[in-house]
N, C-alpha and C positions, 0 to 999 in steps of 0.2 A: 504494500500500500504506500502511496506518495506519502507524502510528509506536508503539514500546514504551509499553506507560503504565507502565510497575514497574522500578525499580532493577535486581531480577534478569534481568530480561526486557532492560534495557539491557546491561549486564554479560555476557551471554549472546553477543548479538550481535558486544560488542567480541572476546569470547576466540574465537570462529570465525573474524574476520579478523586478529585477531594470530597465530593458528594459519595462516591461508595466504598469510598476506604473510611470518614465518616463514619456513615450508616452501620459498618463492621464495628464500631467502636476501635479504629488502628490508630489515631490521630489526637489522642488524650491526650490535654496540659500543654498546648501549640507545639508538640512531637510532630514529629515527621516532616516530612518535604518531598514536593511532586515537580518536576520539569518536562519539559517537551519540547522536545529538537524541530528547529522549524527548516523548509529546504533551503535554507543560503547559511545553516548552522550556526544561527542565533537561539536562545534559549528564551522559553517563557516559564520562570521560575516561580515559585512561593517568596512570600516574605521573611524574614527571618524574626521571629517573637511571634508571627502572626496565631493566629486561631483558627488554624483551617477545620475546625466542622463547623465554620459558618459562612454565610457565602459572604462575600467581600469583592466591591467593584472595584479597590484599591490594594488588593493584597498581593500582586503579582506585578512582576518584574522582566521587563524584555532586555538581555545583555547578548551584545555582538558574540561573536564566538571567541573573542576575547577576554571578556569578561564586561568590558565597558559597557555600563549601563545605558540605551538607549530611550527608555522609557519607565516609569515607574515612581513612585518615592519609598524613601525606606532603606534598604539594608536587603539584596538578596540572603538567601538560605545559606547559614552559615557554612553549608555543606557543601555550597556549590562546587568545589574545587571536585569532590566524589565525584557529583556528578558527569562531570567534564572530564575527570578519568577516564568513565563508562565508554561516555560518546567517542573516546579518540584510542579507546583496545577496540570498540565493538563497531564499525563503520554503522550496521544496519538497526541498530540500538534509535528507536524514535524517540521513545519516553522512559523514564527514572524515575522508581518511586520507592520512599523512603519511609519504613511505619516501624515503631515500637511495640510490641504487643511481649505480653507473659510469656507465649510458648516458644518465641521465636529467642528470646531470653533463655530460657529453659535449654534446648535444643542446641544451644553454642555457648554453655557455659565451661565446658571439660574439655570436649577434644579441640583439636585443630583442624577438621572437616565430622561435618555432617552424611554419612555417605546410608541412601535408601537403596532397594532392592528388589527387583519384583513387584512393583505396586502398581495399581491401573494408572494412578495419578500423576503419575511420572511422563501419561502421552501431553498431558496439560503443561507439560515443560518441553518440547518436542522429542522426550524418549520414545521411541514407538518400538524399540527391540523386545521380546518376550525374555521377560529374566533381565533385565536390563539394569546396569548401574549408574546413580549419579551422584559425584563428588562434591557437597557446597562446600566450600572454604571458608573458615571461622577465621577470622583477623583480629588482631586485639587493637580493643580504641584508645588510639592514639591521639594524644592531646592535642600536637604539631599536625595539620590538616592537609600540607603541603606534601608531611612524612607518610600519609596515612595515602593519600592519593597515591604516589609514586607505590606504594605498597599493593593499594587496590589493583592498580594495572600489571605490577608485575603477576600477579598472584590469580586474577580473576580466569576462566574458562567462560569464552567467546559462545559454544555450548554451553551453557550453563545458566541460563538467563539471574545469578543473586549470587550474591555474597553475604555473610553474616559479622556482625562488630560484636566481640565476646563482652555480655550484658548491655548490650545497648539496641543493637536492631539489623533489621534484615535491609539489603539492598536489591531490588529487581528490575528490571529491565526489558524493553520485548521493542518490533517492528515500529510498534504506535499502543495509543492510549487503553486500544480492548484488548492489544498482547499482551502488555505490562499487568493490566489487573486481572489478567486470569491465571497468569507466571504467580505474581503475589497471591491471589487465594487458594493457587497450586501448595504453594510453599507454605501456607500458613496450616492448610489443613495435611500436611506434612510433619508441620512438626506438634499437631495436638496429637495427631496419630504416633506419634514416638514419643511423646509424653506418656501415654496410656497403655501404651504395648508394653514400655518399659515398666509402667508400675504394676501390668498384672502379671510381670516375670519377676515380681519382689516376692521372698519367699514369705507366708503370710506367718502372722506374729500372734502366738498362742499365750493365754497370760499362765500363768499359776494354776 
């Protein structure tokens, strides 16, 4: 699918997925951050402190593919730099979306990849093999955002639409706005599903 050519047209897309990353409850306490690659690879990004489960005619931010801000006020997402990692490992990366939630927490608190196996939910990431594996990479967050980016690129799988920041949140990415959020609620009911697997393989706890 092409990619936005027009500010509104970007702008558009960001507010349908802060509307149902929202709705999911992913977006608590002005968490997260959503962008969208437009076709001359300027970004229409979130604001940074904003409140994205509400809609806001002022919350978003259009920057060159430099970073320079061409439209907006505010302070883009203080993440932007991630973002922009994504877009320059992933050529075909349209949209960036960025949520907190418990499970995603949960799920990259121990290792250093997250790796599923066998599961239908993995064709909603483009695994379509029977049996098939997929590696996410747990990264630890890093304060230095410049250090953390150069980390994201090195590290990330182009396959792999997410990366995970250990205790902090999941990073996804896809062609445009309905790739990203079906990667994202791929990924989220990924890892409530290995929260739960995991706890009915705890051995159960008999008193006295």
């Amino acid at each position: 699918m092409s990619r936005p050519t027009s500010f509104q047209a970007g702008a558009a897309a960001v507010a349908t997925l802060k509307a149902r990353l929202a709705a999911a409850g992913w977006l608590r306490a002005t968490s997260g951050n959503v962008s969208v690659r437009l076709s001359d690879d300027s970004l229409v990004i979130t604001a940074s402190g904003s409140d994205k489960q509400v809609a806001h005619d002022d919350d978003l931010l259009w920057l060159a593919a430099t970073g320079r801000i061409r439209s907006g006020t505010g302070r883009p997402s203080a993440e932007t730099a991630i973002h922009q990692a994504v877009y320059g490992a992933v050529p075909e990366a349209g949209a960036v979306v960025h949520v907190h939630t418990v499970f995603n927490n949960l799920a990259g608190q121990q290792d250093d990849r997250v790796i599923v196996t066998d599961h239908e939910m993995l064709k909603a990431l483009g695994h379509w093999d029977e049996g098939g594996t997929v590696s996410l990479p747990v990264l630890p967050n890093l304060a230095d955002l410049d250090r953390l980016a150069d980390l994201v690129t090195r590290q990330l799988d182009p396959a792999v639409p997410g990366i995970l920041l250990r205790r902090h949140g999941l990073y996804a990415w896809g062609q445009d706005a309905a790739a990203v959020l079906r990667h994202v609620e791929a990924w989220e009911f990924l890892f409530e599903w290995i929260y739960y697997r995991d706890l009915a393989r705890m051995p159960t706890l008999v008193g006295p």
